[in-house]
PDB file of N, CA, C and O in Angstrom, chain B, residues numbered from 101:
ATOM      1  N   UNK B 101       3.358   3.394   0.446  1.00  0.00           N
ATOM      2  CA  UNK B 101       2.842   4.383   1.364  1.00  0.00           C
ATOM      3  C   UNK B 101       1.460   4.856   0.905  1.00  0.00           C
ATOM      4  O   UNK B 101       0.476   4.836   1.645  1.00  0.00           O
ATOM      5  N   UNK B 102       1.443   5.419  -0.770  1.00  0.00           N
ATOM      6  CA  UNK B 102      -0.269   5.185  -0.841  1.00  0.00           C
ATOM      7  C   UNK B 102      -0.875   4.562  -0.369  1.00  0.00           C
ATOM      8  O   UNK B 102      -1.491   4.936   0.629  1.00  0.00           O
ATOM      9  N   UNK B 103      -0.982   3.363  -0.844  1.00  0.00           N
ATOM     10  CA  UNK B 103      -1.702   2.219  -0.513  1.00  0.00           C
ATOM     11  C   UNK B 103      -2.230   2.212   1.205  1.00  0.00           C
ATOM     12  O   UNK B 103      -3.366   2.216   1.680  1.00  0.00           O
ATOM     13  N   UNK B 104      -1.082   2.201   1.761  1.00  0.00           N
ATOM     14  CA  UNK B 104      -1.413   2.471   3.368  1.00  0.00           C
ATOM     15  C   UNK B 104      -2.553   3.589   3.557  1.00  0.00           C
ATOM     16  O   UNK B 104      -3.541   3.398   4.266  1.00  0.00           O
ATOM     17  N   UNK B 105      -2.326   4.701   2.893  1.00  0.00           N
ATOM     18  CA  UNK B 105      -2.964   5.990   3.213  1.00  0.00           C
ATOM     19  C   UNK B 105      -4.143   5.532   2.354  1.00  0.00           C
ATOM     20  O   UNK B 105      -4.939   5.193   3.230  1.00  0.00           O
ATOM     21  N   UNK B 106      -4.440   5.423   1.781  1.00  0.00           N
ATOM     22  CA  UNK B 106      -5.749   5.152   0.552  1.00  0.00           C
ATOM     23  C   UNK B 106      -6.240   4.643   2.129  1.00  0.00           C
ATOM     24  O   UNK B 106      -6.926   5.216   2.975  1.00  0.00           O
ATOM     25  N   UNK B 107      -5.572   3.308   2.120  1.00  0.00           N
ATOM     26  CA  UNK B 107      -6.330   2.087   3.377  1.00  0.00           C
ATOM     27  C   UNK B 107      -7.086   2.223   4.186  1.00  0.00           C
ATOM     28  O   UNK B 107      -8.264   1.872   4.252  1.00  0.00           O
ATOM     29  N   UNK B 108      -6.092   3.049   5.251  1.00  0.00           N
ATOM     30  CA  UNK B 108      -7.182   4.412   6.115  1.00  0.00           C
ATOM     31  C   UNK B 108      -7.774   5.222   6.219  1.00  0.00           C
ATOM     32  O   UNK B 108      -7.878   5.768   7.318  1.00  0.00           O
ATOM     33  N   UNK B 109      -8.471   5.697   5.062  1.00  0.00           N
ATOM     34  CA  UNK B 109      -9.213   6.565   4.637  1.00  0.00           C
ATOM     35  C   UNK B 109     -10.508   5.628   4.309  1.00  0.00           C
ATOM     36  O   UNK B 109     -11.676   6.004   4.412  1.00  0.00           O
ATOM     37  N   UNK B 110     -10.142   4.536   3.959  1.00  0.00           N
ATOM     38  CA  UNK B 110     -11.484   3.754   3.309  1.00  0.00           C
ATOM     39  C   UNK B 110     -12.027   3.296   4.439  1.00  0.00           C
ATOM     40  O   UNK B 110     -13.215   3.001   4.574  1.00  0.00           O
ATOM     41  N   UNK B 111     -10.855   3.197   5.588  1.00  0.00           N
ATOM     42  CA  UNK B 111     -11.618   2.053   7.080  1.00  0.00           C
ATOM     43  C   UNK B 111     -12.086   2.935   7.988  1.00  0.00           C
ATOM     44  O   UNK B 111     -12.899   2.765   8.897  1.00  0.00           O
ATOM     45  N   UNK B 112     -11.415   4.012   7.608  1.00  0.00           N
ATOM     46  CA  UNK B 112     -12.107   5.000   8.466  1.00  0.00           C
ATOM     47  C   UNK B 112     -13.484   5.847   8.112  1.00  0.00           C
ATOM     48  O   UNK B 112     -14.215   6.342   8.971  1.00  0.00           O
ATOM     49  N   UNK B 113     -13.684   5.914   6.775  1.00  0.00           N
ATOM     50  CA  UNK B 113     -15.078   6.643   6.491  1.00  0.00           C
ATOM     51  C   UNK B 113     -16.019   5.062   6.447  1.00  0.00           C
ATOM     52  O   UNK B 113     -17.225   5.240   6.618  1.00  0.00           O
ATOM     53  N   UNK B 114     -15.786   4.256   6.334  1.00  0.00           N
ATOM     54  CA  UNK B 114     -16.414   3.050   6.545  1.00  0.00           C
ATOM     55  C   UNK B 114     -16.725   3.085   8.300  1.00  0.00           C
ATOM     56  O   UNK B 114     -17.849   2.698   8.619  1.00  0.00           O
ATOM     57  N   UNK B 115     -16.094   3.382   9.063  1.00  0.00           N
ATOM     58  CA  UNK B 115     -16.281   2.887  10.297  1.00  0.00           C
ATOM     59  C   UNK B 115     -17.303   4.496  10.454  1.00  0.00           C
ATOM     60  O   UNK B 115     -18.501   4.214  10.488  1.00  0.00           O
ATOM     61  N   UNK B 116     -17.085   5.751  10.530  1.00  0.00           N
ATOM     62  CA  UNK B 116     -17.932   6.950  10.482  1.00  0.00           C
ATOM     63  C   UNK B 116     -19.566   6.464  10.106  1.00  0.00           C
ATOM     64  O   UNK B 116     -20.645   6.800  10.596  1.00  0.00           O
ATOM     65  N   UNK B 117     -19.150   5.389   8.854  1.00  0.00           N
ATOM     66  CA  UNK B 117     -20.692   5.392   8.754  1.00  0.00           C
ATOM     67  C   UNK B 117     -21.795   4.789   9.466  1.00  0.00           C
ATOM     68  O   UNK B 117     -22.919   4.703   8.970  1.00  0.00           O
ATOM     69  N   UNK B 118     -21.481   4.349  10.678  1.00  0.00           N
ATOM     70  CA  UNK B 118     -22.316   3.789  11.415  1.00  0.00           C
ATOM     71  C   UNK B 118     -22.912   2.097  11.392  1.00  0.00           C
ATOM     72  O   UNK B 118     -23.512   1.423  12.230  1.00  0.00           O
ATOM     73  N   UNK B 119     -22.327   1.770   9.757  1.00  0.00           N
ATOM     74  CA  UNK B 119     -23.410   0.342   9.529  1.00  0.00           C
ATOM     75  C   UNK B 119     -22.174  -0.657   9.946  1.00  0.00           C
ATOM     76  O   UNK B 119     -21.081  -0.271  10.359  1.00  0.00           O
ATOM     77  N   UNK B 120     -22.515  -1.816   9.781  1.00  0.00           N
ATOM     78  CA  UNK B 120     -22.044  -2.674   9.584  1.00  0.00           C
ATOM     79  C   UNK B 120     -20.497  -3.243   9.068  1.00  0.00           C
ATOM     80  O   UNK B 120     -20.353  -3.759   7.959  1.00  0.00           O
ATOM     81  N   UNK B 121     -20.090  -3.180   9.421  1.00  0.00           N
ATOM     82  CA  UNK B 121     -18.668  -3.637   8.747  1.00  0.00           C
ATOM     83  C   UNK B 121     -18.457  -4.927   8.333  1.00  0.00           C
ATOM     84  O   UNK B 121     -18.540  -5.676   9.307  1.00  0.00           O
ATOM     85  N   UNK B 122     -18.208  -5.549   7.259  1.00  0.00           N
ATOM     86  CA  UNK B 122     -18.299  -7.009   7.020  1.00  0.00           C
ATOM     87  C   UNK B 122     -16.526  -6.930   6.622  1.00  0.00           C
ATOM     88  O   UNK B 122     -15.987  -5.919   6.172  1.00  0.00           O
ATOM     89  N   UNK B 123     -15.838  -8.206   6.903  1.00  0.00           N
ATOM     90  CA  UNK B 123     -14.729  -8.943   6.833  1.00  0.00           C
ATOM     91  C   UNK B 123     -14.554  -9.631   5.868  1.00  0.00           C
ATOM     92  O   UNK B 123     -15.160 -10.694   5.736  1.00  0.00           O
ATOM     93  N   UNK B 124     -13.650  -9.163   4.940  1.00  0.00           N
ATOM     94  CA  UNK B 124     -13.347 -10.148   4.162  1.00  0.00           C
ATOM     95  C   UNK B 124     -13.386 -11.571   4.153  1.00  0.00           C
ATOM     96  O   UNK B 124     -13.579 -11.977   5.299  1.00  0.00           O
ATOM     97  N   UNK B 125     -13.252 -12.729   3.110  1.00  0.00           N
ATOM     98  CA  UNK B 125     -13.287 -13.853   3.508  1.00  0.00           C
ATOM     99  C   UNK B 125     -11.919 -14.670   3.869  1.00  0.00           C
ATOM    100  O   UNK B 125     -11.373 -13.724   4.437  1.00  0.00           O
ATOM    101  N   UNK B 126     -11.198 -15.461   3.939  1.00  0.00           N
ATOM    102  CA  UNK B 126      -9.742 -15.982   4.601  1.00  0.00           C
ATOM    103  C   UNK B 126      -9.388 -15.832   3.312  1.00  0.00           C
ATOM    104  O   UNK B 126      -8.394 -15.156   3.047  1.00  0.00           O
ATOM    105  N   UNK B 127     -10.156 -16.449   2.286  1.00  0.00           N
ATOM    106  CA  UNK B 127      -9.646 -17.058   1.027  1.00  0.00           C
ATOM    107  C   UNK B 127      -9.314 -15.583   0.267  1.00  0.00           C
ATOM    108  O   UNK B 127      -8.167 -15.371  -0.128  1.00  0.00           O
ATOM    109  N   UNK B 128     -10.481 -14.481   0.069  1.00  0.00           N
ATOM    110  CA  UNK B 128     -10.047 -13.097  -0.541  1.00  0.00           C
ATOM    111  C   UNK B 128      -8.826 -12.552   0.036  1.00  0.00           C
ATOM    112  O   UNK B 128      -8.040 -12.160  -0.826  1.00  0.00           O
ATOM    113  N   UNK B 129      -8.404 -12.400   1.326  1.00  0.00           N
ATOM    114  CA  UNK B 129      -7.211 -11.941   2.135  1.00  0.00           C
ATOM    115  C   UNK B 129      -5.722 -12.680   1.440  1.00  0.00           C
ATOM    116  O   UNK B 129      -4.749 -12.160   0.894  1.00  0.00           O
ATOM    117  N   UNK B 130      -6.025 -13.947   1.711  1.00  0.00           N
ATOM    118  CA  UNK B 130      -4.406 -14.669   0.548  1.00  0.00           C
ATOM    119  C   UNK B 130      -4.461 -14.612  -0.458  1.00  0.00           C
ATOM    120  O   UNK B 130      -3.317 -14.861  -0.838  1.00  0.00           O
ATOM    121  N   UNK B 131      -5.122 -14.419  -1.369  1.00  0.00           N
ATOM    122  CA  UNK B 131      -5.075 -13.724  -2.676  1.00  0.00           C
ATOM    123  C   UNK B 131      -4.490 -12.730  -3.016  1.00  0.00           C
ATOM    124  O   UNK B 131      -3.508 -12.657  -3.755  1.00  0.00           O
ATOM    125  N   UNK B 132      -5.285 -11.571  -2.289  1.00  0.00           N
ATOM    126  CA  UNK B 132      -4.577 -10.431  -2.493  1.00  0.00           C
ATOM    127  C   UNK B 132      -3.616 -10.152  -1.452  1.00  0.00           C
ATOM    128  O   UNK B 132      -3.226  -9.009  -1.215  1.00  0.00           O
ATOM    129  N   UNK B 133      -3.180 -11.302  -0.750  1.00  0.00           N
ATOM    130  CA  UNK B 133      -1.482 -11.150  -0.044  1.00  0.00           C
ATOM    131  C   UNK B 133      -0.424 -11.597  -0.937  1.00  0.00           C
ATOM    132  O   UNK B 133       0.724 -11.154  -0.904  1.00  0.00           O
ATOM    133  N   UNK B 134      -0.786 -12.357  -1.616  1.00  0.00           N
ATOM    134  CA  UNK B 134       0.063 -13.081  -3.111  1.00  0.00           C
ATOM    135  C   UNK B 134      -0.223 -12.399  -3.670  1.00  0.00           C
ATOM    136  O   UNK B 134       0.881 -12.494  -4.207  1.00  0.00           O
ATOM    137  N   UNK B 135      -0.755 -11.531  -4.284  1.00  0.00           N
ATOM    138  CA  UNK B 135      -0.455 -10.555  -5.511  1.00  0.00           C
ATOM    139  C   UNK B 135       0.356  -9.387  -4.902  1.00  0.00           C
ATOM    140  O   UNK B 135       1.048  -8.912  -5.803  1.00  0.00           O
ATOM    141  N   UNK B 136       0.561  -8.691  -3.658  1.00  0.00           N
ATOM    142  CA  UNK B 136       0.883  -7.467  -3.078  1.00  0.00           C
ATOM    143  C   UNK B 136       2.208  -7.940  -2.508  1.00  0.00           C
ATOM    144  O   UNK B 136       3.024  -7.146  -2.040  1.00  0.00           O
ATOM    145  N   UNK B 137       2.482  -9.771  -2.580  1.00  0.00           N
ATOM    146  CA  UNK B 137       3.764 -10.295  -2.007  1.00  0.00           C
ATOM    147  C   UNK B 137       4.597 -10.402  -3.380  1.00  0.00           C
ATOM    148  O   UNK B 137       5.718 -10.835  -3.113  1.00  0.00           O
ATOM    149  N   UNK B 138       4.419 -10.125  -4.940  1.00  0.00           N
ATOM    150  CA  UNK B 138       5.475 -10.720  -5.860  1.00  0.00           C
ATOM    151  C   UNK B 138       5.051 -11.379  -6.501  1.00  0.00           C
ATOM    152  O   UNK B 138       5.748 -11.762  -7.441  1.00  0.00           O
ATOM    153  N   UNK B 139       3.086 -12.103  -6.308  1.00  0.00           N
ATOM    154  CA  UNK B 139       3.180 -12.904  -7.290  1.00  0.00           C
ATOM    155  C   UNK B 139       2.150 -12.167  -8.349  1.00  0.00           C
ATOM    156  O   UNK B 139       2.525 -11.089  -8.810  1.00  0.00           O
ATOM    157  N   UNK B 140       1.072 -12.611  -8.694  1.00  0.00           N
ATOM    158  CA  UNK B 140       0.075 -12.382 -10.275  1.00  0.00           C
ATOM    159  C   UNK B 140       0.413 -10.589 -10.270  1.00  0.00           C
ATOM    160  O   UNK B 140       1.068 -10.101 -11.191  1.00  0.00           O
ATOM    161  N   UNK B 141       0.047 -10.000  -9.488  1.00  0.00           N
ATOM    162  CA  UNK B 141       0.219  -8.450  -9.770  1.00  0.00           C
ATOM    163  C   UNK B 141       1.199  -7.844  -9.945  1.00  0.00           C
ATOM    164  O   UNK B 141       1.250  -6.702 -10.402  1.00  0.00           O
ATOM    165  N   UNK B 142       2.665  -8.924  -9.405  1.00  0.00           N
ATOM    166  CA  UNK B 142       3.699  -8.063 -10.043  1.00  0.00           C
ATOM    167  C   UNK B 142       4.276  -8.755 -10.671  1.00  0.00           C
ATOM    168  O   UNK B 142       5.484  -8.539 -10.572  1.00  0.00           O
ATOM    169  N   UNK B 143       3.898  -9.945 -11.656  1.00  0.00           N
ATOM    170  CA  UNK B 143       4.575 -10.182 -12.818  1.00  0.00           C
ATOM    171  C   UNK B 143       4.944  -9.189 -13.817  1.00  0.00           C
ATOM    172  O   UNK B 143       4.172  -8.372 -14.320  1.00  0.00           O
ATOM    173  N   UNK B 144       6.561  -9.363 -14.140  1.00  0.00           N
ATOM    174  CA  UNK B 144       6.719  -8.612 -14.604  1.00  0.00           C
ATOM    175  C   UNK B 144       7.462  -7.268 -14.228  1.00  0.00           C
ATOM    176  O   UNK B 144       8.483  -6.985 -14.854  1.00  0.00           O
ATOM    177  N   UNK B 145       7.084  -6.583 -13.417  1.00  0.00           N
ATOM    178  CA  UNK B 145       7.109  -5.340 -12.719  1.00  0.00           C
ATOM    179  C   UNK B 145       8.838  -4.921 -12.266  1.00  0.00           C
ATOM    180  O   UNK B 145       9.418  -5.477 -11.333  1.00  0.00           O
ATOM    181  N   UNK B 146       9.208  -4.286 -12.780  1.00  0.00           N
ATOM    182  CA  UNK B 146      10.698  -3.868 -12.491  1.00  0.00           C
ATOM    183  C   UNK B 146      11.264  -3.127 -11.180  1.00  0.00           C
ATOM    184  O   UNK B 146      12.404  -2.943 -10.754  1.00  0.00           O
ATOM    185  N   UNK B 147       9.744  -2.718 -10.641  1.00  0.00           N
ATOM    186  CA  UNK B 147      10.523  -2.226  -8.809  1.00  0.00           C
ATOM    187  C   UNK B 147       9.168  -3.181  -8.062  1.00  0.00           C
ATOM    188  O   UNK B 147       8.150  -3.313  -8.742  1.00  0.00           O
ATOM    189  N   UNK B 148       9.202  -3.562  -7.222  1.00  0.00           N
ATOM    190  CA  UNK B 148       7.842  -4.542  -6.709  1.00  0.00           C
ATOM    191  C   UNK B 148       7.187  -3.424  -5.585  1.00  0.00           C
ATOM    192  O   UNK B 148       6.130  -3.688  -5.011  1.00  0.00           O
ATOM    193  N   UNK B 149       7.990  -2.042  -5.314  1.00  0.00           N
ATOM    194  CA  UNK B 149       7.384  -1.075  -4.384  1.00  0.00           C
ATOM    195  C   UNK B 149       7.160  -0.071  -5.568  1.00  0.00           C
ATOM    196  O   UNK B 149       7.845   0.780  -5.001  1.00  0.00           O
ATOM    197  N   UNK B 150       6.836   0.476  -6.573  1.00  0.00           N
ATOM    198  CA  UNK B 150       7.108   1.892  -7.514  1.00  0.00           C
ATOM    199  C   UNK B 150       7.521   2.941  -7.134  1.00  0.00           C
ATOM    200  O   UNK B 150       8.358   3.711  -7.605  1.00  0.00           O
ATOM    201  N   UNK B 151       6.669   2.979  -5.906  1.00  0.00           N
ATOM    202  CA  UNK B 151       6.420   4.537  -5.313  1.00  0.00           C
ATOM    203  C   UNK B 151       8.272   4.780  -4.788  1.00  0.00           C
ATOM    204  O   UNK B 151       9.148   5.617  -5.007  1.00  0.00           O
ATOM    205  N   UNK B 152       8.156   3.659  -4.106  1.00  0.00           N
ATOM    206  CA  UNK B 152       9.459   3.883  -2.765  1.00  0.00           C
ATOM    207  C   UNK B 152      10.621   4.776  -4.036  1.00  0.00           C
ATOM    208  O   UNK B 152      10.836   5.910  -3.606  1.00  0.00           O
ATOM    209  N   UNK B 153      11.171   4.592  -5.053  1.00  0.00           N
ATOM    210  CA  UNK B 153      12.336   5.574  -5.682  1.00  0.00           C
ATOM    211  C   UNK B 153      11.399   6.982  -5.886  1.00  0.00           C
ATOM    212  O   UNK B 153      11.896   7.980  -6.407  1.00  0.00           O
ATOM    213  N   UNK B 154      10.325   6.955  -5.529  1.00  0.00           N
ATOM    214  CA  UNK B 154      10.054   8.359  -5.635  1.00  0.00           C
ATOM    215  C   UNK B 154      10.116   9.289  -4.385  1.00  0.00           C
ATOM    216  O   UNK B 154      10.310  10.499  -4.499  1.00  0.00           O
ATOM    217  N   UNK B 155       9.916   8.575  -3.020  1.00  0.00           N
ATOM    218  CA  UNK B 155      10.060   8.811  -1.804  1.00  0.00           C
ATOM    219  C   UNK B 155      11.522   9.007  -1.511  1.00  0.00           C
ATOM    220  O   UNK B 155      11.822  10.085  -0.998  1.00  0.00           O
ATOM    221  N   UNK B 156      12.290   8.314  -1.705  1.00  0.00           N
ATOM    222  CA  UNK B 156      13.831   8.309  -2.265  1.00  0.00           C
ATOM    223  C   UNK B 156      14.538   9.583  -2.266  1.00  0.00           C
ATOM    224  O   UNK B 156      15.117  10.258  -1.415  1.00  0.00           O
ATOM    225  N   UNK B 157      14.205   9.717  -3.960  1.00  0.00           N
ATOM    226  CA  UNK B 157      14.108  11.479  -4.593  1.00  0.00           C
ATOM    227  C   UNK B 157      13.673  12.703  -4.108  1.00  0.00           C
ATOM    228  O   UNK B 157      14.080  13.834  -4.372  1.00  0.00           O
ATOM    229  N   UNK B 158      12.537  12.222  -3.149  1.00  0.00           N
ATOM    230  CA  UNK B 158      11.770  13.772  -2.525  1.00  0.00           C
ATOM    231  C   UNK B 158      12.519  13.673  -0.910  1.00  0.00           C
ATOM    232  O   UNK B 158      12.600  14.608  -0.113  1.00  0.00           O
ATOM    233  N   UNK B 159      12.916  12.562  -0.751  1.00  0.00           N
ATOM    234  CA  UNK B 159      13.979  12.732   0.442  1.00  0.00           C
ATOM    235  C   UNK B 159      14.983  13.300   0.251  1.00  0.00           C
ATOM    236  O   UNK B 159      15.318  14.212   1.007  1.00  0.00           O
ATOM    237  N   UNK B 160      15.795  12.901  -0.875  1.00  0.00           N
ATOM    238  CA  UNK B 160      16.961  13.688  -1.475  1.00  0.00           C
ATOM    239  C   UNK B 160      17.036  15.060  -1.380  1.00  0.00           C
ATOM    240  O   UNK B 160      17.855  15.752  -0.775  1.00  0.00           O
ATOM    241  N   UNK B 161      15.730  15.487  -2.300  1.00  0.00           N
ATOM    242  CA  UNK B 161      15.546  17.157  -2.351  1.00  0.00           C
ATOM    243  C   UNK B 161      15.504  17.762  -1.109  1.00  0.00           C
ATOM    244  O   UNK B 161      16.184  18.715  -0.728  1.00  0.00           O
ATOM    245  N   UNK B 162      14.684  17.164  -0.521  1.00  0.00           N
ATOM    246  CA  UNK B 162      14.685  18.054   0.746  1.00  0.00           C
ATOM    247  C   UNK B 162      15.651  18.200   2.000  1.00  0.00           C
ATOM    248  O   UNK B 162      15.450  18.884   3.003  1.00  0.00           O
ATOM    249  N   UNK B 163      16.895  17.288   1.669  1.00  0.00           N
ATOM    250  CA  UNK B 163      17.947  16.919   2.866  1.00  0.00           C
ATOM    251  C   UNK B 163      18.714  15.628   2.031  1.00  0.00           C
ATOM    252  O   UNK B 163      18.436  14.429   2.011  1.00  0.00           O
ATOM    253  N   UNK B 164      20.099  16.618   1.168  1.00  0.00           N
ATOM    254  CA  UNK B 164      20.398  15.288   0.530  1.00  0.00           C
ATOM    255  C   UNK B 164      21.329  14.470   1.799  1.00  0.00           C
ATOM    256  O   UNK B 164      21.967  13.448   1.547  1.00  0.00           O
ATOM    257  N   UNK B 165      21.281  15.209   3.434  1.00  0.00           N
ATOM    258  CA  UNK B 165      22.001  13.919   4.087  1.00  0.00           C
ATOM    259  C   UNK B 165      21.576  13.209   4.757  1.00  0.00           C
ATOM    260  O   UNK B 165      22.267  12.782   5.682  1.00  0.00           O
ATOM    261  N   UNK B 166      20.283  12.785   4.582  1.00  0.00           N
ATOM    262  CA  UNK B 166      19.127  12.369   5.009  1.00  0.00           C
ATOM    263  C   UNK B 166      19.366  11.370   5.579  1.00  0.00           C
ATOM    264  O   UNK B 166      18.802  11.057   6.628  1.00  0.00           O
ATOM    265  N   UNK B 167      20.478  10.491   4.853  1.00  0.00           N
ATOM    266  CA  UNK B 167      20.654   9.186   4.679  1.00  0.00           C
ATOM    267  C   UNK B 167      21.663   8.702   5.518  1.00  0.00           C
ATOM    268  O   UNK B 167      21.705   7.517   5.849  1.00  0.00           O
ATOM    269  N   UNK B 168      22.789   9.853   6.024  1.00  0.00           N
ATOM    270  CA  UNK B 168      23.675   9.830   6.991  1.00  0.00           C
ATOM    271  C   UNK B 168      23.616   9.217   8.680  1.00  0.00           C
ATOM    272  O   UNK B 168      24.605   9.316   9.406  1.00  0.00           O
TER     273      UNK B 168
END
């Protein structure tokens, strides 16, 4: 959910600024879809989302029948 929110904040003060917007290249885009899918960036990594058990927990607190 960061990540999302970071996202739109960057495309959106990017688009405010009036210039140019340039596009990634095909090849930069599958890269960093393979690292954000399981592979080089989350070697290793024991939850492949981090955040989500924290979203979890603050759901809990606030309505543990949230889930009902």
């Amino acid at each position: 959910m960061y990540q999302i929110i970071q996202g739109c904040e960057v495309q959106l003060k990017a688009m405010a600024s009036g210039g140019k917007l340039l596009q990634a290249s095909d090849e930069a885009m599958i890269k960093t879809r393979e690292q954000f899918e399981g592979g080089e960036a989350q070697a290793g990594a024991q939850v492949r989302l981090p955040e989500w058990p924290a979203y979890y927990r603050l759901m809990n607190r606030i309505d543990p029948n949230w889930i009902r």
